[in-house]
C-alpha positions in Angstrom: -41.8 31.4 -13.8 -40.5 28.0 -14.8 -36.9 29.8 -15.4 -36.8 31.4 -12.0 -37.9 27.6 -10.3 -35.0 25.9 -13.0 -32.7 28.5 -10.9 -33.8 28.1 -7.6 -32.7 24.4 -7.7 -29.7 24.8 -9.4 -28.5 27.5 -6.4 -29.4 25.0 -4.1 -27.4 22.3 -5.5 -23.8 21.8 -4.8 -21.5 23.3 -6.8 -19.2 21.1 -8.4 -19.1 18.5 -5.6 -19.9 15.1 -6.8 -19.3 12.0 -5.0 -16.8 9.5 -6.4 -17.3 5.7 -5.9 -15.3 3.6 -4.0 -15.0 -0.3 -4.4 -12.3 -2.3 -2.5 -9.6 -2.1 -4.1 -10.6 1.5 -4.3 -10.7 2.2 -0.5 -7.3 0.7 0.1 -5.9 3.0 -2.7 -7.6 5.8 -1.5 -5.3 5.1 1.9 -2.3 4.5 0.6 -2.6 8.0 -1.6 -2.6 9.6 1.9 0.4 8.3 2.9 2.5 10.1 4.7 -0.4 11.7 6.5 -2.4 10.7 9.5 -5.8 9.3 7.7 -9.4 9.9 9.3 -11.6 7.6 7.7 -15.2 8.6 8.1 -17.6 6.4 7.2 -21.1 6.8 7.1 -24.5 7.5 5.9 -27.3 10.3 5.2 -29.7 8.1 7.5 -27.6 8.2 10.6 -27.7 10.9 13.0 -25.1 10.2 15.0 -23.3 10.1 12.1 -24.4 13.5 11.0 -24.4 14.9 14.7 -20.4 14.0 14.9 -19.8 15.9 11.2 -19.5 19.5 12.5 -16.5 17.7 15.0 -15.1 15.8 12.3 -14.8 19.0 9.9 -13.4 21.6 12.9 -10.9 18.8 13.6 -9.8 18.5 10.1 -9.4 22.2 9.9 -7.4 22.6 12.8 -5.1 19.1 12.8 -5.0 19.2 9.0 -2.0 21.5 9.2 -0.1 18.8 11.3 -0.4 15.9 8.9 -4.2 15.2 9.4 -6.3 14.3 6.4 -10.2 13.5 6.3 -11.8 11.4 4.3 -15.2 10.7 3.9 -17.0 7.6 2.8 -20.5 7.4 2.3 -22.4 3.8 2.3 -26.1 5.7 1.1 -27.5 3.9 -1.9 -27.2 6.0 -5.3 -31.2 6.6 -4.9 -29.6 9.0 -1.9 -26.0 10.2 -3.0 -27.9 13.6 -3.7 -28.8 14.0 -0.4 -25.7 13.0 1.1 -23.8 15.6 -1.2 -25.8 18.3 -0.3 -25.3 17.5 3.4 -21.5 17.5 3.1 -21.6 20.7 1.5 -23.9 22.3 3.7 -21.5 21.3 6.7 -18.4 22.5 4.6 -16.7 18.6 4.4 -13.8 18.8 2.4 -14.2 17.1 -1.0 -13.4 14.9 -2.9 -15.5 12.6 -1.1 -16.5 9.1 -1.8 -19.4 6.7 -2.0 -19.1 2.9 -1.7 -19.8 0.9 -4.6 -20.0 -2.8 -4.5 -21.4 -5.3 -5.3 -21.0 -7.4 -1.8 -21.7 -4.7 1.0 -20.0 -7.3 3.4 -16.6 -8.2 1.5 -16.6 -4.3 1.2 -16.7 -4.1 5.2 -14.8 -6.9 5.6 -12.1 -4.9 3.4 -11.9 -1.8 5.6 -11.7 -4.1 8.8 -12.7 -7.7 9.5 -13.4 -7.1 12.9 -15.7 -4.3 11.9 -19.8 -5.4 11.8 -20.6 -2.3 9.4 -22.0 -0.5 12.9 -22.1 3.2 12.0 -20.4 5.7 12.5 -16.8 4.5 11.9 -13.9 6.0 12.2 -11.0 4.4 11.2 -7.7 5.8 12.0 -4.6 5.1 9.8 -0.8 6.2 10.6 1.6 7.6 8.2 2.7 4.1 6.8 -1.3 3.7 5.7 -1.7 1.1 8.4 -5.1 0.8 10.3 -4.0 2.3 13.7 -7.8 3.0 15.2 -11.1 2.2 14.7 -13.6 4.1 16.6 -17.3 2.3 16.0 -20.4 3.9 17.7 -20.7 7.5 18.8 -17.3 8.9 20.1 -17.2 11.5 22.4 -15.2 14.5 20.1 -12.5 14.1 22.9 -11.5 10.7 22.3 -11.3 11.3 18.6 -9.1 14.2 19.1 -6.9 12.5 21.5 -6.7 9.4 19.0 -5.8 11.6 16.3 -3.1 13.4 18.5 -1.4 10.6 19.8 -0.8 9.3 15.7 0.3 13.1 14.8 3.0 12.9 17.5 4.4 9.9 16.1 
């Protein structure tokens, strides 16, 4: 019985899809490898239902803009005690990986990093044009529109 339970759990775990971490100097790598690419910066957390309620958008938008110069990249802010729940949550939604987790030391330098205008208010989207440069930031629910026209609007350019 014990080997059929050991199996169980390791069926419902994700497959290969670990978080990596992401300090500052991190994140602004991590947008600069995109370069050349529109950049959708998710960032958010396990605890945050309107951060999980906007995910299914976030994904169908990726899949359909990602073929235009769209790329989607998720940030987690959970604490490690809950980076296994956040990692079976992407999965489950079908998020494309890698995807990240913040690590730091100083949760607001590492806010302060992404934006200094931005309070750490989740959900965020930031939005970053070709050149890597912060274009949008989208704080609070966002109705699915406004993100796609957002998104649009730095494709056409």
């Amino acid at each position: 019985m014990t080997s059929l339970l050991v199996a169980f759990l390791l069926f419902l775990a994700p497959a290969n899809l670990t978080l990596k971490p992401v300090d500052e100097a991190g994140y602004n790598a991590l947008v600069q490898q995109h370069a050349g690419k529109v950049v959708l910066m998710d960032i958010w957390a396990a605890w945050c239902e309107p951060c999980r309620a906007e995910t299914p958008e976030l994904v169908k938008l990726s899949k359909s803009l990602g073929p235009k110069g769209l790329d989607y990249v998720t940030v987690t802010i959970d604490r490690p005690g809950e980076l296994s729940y956040a990692e079976k949550f992407l999965h489950r939604n079908l998020v494309p990986f890698p995807a990240y987790y913040r690590k730091t030391t100083n949760d607001d330098a590492w806010v302060h990093n992404v934006n200094p205008q931005w309070t750490g208010t989740l959900p965020a989207l930031f939005l970053y044009d070709r050149k890597g440069r912060l274009a949008k930031s989208l704080i609070g629910s966002a109705p699915p529109e406004v993100i796609e026209s957002a998104i649009r609007e730095l494709l056409a350019h």
